[in-house]
N, C-alpha and C positions, 0 to 999 in steps of 0.2 A: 431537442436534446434527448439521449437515452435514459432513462430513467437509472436512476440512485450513480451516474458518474462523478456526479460530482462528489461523493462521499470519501474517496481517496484524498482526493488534492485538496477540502476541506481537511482534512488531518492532517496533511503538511505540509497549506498555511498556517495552522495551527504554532508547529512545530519551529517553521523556517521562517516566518515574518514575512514572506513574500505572501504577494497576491492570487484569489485563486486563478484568473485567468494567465498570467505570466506561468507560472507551474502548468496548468494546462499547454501555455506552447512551445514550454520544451519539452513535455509529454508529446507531443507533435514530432517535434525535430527529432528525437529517440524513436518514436512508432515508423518512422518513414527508413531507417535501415531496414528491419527485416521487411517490409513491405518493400522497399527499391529492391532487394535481394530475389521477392520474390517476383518481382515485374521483372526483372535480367532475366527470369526465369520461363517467362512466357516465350516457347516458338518464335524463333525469329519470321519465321514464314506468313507469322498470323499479325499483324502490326494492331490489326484493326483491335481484336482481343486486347492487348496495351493501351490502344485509348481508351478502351470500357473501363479497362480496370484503373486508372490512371483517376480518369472521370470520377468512377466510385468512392476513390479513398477521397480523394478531395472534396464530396459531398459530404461525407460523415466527416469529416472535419470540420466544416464549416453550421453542418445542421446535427449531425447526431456527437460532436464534443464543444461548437461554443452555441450553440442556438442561434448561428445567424443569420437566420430569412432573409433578414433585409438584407443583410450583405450578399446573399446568392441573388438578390433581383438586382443588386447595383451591380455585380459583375455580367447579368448577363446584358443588362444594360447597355455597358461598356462594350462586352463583346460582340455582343449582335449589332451595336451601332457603328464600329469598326470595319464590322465584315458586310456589311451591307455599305457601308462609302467605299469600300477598296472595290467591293463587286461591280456597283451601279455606276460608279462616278469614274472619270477618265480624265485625262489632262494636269497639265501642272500644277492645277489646286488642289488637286483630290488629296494631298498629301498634310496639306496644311487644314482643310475642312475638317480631315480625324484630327488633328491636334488639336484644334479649338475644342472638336467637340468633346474629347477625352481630357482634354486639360479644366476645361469650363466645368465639367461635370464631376472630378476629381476636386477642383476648388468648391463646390457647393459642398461636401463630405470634409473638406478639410473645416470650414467653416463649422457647419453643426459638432465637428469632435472638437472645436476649438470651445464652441458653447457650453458643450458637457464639462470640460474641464476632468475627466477623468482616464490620466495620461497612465495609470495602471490596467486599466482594464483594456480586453481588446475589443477593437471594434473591424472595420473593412478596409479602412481607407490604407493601415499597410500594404496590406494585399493589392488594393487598387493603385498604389504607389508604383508596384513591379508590373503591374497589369499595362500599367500608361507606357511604362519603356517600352515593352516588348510590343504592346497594339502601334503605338508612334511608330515604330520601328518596321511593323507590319506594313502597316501603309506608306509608308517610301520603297520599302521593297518590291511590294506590289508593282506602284509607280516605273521602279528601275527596270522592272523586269517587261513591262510592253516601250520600252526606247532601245535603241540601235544598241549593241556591245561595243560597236567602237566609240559612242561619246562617252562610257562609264569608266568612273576609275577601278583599280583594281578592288577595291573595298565594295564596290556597288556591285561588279561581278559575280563577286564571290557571294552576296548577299542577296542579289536579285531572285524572285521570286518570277519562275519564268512560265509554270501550272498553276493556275488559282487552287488550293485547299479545298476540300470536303468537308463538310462539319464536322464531324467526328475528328479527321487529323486535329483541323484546325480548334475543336474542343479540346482535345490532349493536347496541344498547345497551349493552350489559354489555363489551364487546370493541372498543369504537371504541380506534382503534389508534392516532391521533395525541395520546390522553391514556391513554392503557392504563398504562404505569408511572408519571408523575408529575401525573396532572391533566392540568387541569382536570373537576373537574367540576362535572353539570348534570343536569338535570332531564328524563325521559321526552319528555315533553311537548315542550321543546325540538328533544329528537333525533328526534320527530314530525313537528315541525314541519317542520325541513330534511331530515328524508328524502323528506319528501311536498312539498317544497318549499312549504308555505304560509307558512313564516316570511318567506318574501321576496315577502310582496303589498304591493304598493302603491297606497295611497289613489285612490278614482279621480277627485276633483277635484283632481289634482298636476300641475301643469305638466310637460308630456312633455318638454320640456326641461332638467327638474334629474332625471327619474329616472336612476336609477345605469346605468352602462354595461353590457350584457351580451354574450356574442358567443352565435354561433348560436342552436340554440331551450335555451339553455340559461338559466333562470331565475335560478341565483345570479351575482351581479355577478360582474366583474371585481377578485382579490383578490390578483394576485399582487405589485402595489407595497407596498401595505401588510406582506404576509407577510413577502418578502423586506425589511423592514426588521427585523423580529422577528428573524428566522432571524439578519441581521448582529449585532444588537445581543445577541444571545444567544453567539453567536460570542464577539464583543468580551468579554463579562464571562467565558466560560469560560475565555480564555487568560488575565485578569487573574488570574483563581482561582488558575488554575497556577502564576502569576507568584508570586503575592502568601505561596501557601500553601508556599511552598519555605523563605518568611522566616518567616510565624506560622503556626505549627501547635500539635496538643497536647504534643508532645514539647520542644520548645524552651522551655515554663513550666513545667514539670515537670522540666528541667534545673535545672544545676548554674547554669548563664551565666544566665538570667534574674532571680533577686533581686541580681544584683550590679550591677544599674542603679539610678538615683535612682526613687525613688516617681512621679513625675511621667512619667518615662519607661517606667516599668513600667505607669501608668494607659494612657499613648497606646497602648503595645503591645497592652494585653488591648484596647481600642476596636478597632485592627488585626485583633485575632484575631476581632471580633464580623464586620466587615465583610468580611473575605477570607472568610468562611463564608457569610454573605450572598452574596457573591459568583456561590457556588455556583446557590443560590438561582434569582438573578435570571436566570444564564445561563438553565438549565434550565427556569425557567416559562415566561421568553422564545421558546425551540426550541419547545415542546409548544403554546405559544398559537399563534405563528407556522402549526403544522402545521394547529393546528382553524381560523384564520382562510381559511387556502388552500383549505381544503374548506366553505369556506363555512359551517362551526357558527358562527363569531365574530359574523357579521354583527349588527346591533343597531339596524337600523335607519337612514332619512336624512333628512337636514335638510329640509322639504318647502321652504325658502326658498332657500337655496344651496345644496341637492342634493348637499353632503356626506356619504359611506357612512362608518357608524360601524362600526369592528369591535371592540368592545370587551365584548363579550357573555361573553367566557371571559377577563378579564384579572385575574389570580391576583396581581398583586405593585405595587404602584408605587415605584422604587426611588427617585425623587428625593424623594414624601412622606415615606420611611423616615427616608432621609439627613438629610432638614431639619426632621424631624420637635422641634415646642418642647413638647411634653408625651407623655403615656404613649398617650393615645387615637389622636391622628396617628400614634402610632408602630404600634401596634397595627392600626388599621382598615386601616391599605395593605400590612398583610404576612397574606398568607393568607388571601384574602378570602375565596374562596370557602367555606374550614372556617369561616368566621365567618360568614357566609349560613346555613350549613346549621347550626351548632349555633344558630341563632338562632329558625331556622323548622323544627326538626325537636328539638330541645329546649325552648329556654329559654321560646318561646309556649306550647309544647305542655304544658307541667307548670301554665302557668298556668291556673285556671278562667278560663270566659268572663265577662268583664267585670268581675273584676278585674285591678287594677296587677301585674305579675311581683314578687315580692317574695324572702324568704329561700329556700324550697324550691326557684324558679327557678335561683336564683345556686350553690346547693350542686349542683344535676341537670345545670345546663350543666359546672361546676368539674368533674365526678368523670366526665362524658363528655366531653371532652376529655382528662383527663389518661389514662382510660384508652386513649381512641383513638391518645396518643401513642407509650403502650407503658411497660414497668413500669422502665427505668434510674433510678437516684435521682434524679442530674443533671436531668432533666424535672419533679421536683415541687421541687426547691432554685428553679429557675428559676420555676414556676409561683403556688409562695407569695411570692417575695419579690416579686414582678411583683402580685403582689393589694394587698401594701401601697405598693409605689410607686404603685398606681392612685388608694389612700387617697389619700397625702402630696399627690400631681400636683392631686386634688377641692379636697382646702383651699387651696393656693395659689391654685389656680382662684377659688375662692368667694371667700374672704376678704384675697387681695393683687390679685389681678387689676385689680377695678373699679379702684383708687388712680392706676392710669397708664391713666384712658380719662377721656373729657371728662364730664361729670355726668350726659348723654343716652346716657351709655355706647355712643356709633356713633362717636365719633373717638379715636385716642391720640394721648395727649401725649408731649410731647418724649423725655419720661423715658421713655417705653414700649421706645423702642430698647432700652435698657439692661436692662429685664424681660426682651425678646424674649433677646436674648443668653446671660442668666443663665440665663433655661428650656431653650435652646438646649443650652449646656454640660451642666446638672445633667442633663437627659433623656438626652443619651447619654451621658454618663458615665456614670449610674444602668445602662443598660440595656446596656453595653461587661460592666460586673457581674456583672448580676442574670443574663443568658444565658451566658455561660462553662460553667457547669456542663452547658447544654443542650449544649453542645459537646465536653465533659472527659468526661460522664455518669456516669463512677463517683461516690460519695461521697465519700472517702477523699480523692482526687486534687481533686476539688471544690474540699474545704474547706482543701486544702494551696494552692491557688494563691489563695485569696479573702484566706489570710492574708499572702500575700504581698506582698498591696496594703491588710494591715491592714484589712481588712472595711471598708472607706470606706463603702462604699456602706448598708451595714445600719446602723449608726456614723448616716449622715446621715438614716439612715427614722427610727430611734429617735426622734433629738435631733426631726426635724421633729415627729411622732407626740407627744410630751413637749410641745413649746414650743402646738401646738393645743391640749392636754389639758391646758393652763393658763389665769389669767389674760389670759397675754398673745393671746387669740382674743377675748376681748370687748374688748379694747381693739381691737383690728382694727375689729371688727366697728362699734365705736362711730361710728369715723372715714371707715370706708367710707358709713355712712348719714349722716353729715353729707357726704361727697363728693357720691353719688349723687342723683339725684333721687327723689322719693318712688313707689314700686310698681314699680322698673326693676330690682331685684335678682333676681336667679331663686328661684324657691323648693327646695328640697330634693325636693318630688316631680317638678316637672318635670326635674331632674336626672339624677334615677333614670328616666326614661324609656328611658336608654338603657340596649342592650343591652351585657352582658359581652362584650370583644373576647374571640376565644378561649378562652373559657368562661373568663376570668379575671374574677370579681367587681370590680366598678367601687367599691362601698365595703365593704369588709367589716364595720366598725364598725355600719355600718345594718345587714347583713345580720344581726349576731348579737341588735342592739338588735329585729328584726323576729322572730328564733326564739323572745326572751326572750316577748314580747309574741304573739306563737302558743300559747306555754304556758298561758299567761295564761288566753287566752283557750278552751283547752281544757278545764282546772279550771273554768274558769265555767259553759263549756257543759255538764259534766257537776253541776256544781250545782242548776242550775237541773233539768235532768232527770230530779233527786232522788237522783241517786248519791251518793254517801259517800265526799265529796274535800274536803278541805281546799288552802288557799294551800301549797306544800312551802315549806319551809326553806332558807334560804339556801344548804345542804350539795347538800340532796335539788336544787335548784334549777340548782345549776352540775353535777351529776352529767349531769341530765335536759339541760340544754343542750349537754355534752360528745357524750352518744349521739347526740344531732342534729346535730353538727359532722362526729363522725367523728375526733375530735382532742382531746388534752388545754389544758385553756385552764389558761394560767401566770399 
């Protein structure tokens, strides 16, 4: 570390009750605009100069503003261990060998910061967190890029790595300094793109009058309006955080004074504690998007009609979908996009065979890579399970109340739909004010001390939903919906399942288990017919064999 730095941000901690390392990293997120301003500024012609300098600032971040040695040997750890399986190793494993090996080694670091217990200070395994997506990612690309073009879908195309890296690129890869501790990340191929500038060509039947602004022989546009609106609006929500988090924090519902409110006021508060934490969030993706848009990674393309520049290419959060979010999916897909990209296209396809549907073994491979990616606090899998069955409960109101307030052609809502919209409104964040507390509390003990303080509503209302489907009263639904609708305009259950698990959270668990059961099945048969010596099991032997495959006791 540089000598007498910390004497600033000592003074205000002092001042602002924050930590001195969290002030040190948005000292970071602020340092890395003029520093990306002045990387746009390097020679497009010289790339290699951009990794150097890329490399540089992220050293002195790491050693000369947190002092972290160890954290520059686990990266390079990770990274040299990456780059050497993608180099030396060939064939269909090589893809899964860096996963373990990046996920194992990721889990050893989650483990020791879980030991310290000291969830203010920073340590690597952030950083190692964004390092995992983008290396996992690395090595599928890799993978895609030595197999034929025509077995790839358009995603592995566009993504395949079809020239092995250099160290240096592939170090300015690994070290890009405006997503180095919280994101974004992206794809090789991307940061090829913009370091070689070919991300920013432009069609050449384009009206030369909508192409985007540049100044000198410098090819990425003009980004600093857009940036600096990032960087403000990031500002804004970090001084709300501070505001917000002096009134709801962990310690205040864990007090004495918090059950001594009315129920209803204790529900608002835990909502407050959901969004002043979010808060956090929004600043910080806000600052690090802002830094990659400055240096031109963001760019995304433009309108070829009104010559609008998109920078949207690294946008991690949308906090007004969250906010307004009337079911689980809305809630889900605008938080964390990018860890939902990547367990999407670096799991959940990838476990599926070519040409067929993603089914049980998809939904169990994304679930258990994610949660381990998160890290092992209890509070992450309380939050993760109950979040699986609120994706159920959110499916069947979808399916079977929804159509009732939309016109028969199901493209218009009726009057009454207002009053749907509202109800889903409330029950979704309430539900999800809940079900993430724990992601926030993370112990178990303390968890389950404050969920009871608000009398388990939330589990309480998955139940009863859960129950009232698993009765009678869903064919009566279902009855009324088909006399509502018009005939063939229902969706069907498979194209449902199309979609992918937000955040490796299984979208219906129910299928999932009803799809493991039906695997078995179809195991026993298989080995029937091949004249092995298998009988149907028993009902006993049946839920034993379904339990191994969960992972989990089924009650």
């Amino acid at each position: 570390m540089l000598p007498y730095i910390d004497a600033p941000f000592n003074a205000l901690a002092r001042s602002t009750g924050a930590s001195v390392d969290e002030l040190k990293v948005i000292a970071s997120f602020l340092l890395s605009y003029p520093l990306a301003a002045a990387l746009k500024r390097i020679p497009d012609t010289k790339p290699w100069q951009k990794n150097v300098f890329i490399c540089g600032v992220s050293i002195f971040y790491l050693v000369g503003l947190f002092d972290l040695w160890d954290g520059v040997r686990t990266l390079l750890y990770t990274s040299v261990g990456a780059y050497t399986i993608s180099y030396y190793l060939d064939g269909s494993l090589m893809p899964w060998i860096g996963f373990i090996f990046l996920m194992g080694h990721m889990s050893i670091n989650h483990i020791y910061r879980q030991i310290a217990n000291s969830p203010s200070s920073v340590d690597i395994t952030g950083a190692q967190m964004v390092l995992v997506m983008k290396l996992t990612s690395f090595c599928w690309n890799v993978h895609d890029g030595r197999l034929p073009e025509n077995g790839l879908s358009d995603y592995q195309k566009k993504t395949a790595i079809r020239e092995f890296p250099g160290v240096l690129d592939f170090a300015g890869y690994v070290l890009f300094f405006p997503s180095l501790f919280a994101g974004p990340a992206f794809d090789y191929n991307d940061y090829r793109s913009w370091i070689e500038t070919t991300m920013f060509d432009i069609s050449p039947g384009m009206d030369p009058t909508k192409r985007p602004v540049t100044r000198k022989q410098r090819r990425i546009p003009r980004s600093g309006t857009p940036a600096a609106m990032k960087a403000l609006l990031g500002i804004v929500w970090i001084f709300a955080f501070l505001k917000f988090s002096a009134w709801y924090n962990v310690d205040f519902f864990l007090g004495d004074e918090f059950p001594r409110y009315g129920l209803l006021r204790r529900i608002w508060q835990l909502q407050m504690l959901g969004f002043t934490t979010r808060l956090k969030y929004y600043g910080v993706w806000s600052l690090t998007e802002g830094a990659c848009i400055l240096s031109g990674m963001g760019y995304n393309g433009v309108d070829p009609k009104t010559g609008k520049v998109y920078w949207n290419r690294l946008e991690n959060v949308n906090p007004w979908g969250i906010e307004s979010a009337q079911n689980s999916r809305a809630f889900l897909e605008n938080w964390n996009k990018n860890t939902n990209n990547w367990l999407r296209y670096s799991m959940y396809l990838r476990v599926t065979p070519k040409g067929k549907r993603p089914g049980f073994r998809a939904s169990l491979a994304t679930f258990t890579a994610s949660a381990f990616w998160h890290g092992f606090y209890p509070g992450y899998y309380l939050t993760f399970t109950l979040a699986a069955f609120i994706q159920t409960v959110a499916k069947n109101f979808r399916r079977h109340v929804r159509p009732l307030f939309l016109s028969p052609d199901g493209k218009k809502p009726l009057p009454s739909k207002r009053w749907y919209d509202i109800l889903s409104y409330l029950a979704t964040q309430m539900a999800f004010c809940f079900t993430t507390a724990p992601f926030v509390i993370l112990s178990f003990p303390n968890s389950i001390k404050v969920w009871a303080r608000v009398y388990f509503y939330c589990i309480i209302g998955v139940a009863a939903s859960m129950a009232f489907f698993a009765s009678p009263a869903k064919q009566w639904l279902d009855q009324r919906v088909k006399k509502h609708i018009q005939p063939g305009l229902q969706r069907s259950h498979s194209e449902e399942s199309l979609h992918h698990p937000s955040l490796g959270l299984p979208s219906d668990p129910g299928r999932d288990v009803d799809e493991a059961v039906q695997e078995i099945k179809q195991e026993v048969e298989t080995r029937r017919r091949r004249g092995s010596k298998v009988t149907m099991p028993t009902g006993e032997e049946l839920v034993k064999t379904l339990e191994d495959k969960l992972g989990r006791k089924i009650t």
